[in-house]
C-alpha positions in Angstrom: -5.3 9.0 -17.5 -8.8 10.3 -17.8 -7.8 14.0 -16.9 -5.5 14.0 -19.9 -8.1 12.7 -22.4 -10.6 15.5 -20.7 -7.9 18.2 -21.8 -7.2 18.8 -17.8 -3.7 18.7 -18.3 -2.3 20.4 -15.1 -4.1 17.9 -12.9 -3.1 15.1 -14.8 0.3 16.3 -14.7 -0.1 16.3 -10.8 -1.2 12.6 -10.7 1.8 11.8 -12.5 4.1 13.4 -10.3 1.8 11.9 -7.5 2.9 8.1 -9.4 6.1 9.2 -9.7 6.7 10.0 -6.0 5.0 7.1 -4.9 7.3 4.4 -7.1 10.5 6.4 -5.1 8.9 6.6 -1.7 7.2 3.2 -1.8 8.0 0.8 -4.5 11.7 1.7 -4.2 12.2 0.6 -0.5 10.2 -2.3 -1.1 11.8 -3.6 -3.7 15.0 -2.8 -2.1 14.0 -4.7 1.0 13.1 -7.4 -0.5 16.4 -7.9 -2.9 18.4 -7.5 0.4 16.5 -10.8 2.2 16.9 -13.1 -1.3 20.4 -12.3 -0.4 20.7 -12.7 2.9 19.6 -16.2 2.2 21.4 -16.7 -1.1 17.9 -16.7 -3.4 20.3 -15.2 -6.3 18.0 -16.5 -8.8 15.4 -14.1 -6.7 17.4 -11.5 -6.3 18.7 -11.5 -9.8 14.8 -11.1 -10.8 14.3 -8.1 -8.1 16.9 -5.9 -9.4 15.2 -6.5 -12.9 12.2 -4.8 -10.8 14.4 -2.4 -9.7 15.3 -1.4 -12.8 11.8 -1.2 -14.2 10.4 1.1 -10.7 13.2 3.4 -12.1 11.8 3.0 -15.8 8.5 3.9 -15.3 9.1 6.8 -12.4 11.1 8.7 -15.4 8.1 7.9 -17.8 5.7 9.4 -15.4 7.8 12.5 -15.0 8.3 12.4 -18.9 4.1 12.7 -19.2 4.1 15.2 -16.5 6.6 17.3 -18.2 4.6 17.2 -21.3 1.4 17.7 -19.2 2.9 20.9 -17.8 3.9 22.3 -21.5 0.0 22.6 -22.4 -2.9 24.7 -21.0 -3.5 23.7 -17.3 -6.2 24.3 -15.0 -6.8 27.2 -13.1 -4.3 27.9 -9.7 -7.2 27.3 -7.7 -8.1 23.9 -8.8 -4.3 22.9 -9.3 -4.3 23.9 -5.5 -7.0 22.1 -4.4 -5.8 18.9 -6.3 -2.3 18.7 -4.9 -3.9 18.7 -1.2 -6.0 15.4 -2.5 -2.7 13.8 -3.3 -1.0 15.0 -0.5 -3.6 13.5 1.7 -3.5 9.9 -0.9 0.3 10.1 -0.3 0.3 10.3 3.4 -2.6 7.3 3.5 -0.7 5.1 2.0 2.9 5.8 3.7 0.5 5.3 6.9 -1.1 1.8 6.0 1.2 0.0 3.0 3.5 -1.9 5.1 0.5 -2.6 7.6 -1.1 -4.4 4.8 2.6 -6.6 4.6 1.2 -9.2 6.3 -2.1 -9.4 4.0 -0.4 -9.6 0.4 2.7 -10.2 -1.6 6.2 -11.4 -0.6 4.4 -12.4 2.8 1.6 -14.6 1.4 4.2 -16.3 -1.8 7.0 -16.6 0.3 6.7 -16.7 3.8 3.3 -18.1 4.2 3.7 -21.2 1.8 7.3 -21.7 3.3 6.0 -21.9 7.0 3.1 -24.1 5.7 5.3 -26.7 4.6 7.7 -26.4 7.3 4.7 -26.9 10.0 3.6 -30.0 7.9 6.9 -31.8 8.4 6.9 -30.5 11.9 9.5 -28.0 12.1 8.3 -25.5 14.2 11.9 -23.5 15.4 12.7 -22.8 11.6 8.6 -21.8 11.1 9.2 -19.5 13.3 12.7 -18.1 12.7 11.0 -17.8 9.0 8.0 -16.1 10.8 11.1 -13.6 12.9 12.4 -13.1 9.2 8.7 -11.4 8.0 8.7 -9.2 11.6 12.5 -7.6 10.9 10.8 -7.1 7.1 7.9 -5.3 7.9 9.5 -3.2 11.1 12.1 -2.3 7.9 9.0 -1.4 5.7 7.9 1.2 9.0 11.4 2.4 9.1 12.3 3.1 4.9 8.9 4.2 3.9 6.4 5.6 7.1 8.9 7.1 9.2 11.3 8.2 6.7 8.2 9.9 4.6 7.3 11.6 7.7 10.8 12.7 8.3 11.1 14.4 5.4 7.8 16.2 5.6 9.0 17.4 9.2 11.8 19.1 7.5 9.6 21.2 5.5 8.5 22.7 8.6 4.7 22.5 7.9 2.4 20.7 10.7 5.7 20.3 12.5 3.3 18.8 16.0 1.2 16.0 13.4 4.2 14.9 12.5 6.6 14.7 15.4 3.5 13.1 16.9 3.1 10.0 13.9 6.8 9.7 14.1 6.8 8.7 17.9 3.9 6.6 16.9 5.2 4.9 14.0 8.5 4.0 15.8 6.4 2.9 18.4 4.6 0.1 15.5 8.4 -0.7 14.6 9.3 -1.6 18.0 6.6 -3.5 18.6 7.4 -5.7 15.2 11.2 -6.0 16.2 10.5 -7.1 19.9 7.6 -10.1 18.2 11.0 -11.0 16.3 13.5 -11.3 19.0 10.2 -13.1 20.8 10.2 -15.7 17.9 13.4 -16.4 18.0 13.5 -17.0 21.0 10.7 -19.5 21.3 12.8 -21.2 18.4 15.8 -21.8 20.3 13.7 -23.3 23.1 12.4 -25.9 20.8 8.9 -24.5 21.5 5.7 -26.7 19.8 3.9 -23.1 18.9 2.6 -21.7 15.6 3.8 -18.3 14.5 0.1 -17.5 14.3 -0.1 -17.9 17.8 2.7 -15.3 18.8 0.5 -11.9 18.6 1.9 -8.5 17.9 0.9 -7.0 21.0 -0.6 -3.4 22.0 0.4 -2.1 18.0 -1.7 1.2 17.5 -1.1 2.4 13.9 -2.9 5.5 14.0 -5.8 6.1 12.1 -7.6 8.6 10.1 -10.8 9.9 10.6 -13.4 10.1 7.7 -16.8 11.1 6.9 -17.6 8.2 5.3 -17.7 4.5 6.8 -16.3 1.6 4.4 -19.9 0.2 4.6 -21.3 3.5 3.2 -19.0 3.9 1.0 -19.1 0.3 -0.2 -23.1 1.0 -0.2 -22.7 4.1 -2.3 -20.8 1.9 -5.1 -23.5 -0.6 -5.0 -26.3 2.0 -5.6 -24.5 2.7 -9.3 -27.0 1.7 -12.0 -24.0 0.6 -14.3 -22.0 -0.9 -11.2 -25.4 -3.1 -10.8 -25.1 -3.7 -14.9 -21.8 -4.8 -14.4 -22.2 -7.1 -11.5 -25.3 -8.5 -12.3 -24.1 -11.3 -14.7 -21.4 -12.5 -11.6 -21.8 -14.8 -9.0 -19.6 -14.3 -5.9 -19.0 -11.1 -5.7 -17.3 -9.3 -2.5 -16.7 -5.4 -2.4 -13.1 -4.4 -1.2 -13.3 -0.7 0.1 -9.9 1.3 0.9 -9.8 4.9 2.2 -7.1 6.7 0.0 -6.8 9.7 2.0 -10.0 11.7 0.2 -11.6 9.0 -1.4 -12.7 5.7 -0.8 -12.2 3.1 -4.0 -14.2 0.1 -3.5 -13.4 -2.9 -5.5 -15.8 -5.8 -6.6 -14.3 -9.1 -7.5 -14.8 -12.4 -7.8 -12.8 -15.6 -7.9 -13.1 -16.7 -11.6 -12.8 -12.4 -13.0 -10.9 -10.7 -10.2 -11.7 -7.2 -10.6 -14.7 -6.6 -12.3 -14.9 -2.8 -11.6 -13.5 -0.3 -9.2 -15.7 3.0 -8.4 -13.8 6.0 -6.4 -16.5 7.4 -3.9 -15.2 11.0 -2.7 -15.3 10.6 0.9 -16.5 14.8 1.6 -19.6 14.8 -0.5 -20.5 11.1 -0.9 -20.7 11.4 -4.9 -19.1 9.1 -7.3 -16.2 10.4 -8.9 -15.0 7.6 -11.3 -15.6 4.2 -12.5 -12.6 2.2 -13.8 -14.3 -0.9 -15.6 -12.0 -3.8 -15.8 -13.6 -4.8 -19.4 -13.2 -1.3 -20.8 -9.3 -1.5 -20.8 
């Protein structure tokens, strides 16, 4: 972590609290979710390999606590800073409770599982169990909304700060979860009907996840990462290129990757002042 080799040892310590919290909060349920459907269906072989995962989610949470124990033993940074740097995670924390299972759809167990599944299903013409599979990813994700959003938001409602905010992306959020349960019961009920429809074709109607507002636009952001003379360096010797911008709650990062290297760097723009903060160079590792 670059604010441990800098010496900066109280907000490195934060970070790792911040990776801690986000393995229990986020990974956890995940995973958790995930183990329960290999079961469901009798995947052991799956399952068997997601409690490994578990196991490993719990490894590394007690590791980062470990360095952030450490951290906290040495000469931190100064209250002001330490203040200023737990309302930047607070705010990364809360962004990605809000969007992670929203992204469900976009990456993971959806794309290797469900996605290839359905494809071959809808080759050989079985549409009902394409879209029973397709009902199977809508109870997932309304889980994900349930275990992680909703629940993080629970507990911060306890803690009886910004009690309005979040009473207000509750109802919203169990709004989104509705809305991903009624598109199941919807599929399955086109399957029992013996409907000729793709699962692509049944929308998720009228879902609202609610969004943040920020200074920066991801093209600006994505515009400031370019403008880097060693981004350009970087880049320059790869064809194919596409940027990947994501709002982390202060910060935008914005990815560039190509097919053949993946990521070839990732520069964290801070979304307040526009500047640079970091550059994580995939080759530097």
């Amino acid at each position: 972590m670059c604010y441990e080799r800098d010496g900066d040892y109280g907000r490195a310590a934060l970070w790792y609290e911040a990776a801690a919290n986000c393995l229990e909060i986020i990974s956890r349920p995940m995973m958790e979710i995930t183990i329960k459907y290999y079961q469901r269906y009798g995947m052991d072989k799956l399952a068997e390999s997601g409690t490994e995962e578990l196991a490993q989610i719990d490894k590394q949470r007690e590791q980062y606590l470990r360095s952030a124990r450490l951290c906290w033993k040495k000469p931190v940074t100064a209250q002001a800073v330490i203040v200023s740097e737990q309302t930047k995670i607070d705010q990364f924390i809360e962004e990605w409770v809000s969007y992670y299972p929203n992204r469900f759809y976009n990456f993971g167990l959806y794309v290797d599982l469900f996605g290839k599944r359905q494809h071959l299903l809808l080759q050989k013409g079985h549409y009902a169990a394409a879209l029973n599979l397709e009902a199977d990813s809508a109870e997932m994700c309304a889980d994900l909304y349930l275990k992680i959003t909703i629940a993080y938001f629970k507990r911060q409602l306890v803690k009886g700060h910004r009690l309005d905010v979040y009473r207000l992306l509750i109802s919203q959020y169990e709004n989104v979860h509705d809305v991903h349960l009624r598109r199941a019961i919807l599929l399955r009920q086109l399957a029992r009907k013996g409907s000729r429809i793709r699962p692509s074709e049944v929308a998720v109607w009228n879902v609202k996840v609610p969004k943040v507002r920020t200074r920066l636009t991801s093209d600006q952001a994505t515009n400031i990462a370019k403008s880097c003379v060693s981004v350009k360096s970087i880049l320059a010797s790869h064809q194919g290129v596409r940027a990947y911008p994501w709002f982390q709650g202060f910060a935008w990062t914005v990815s560039f990757c190509n097919h053949g290297w993946g990521n070839l760097v990732t520069v964290i723009v801070d979304d307040k002042t526009g500047e640079i903060v970091d550059i994580v160079n995939q080759s530097w590792d």
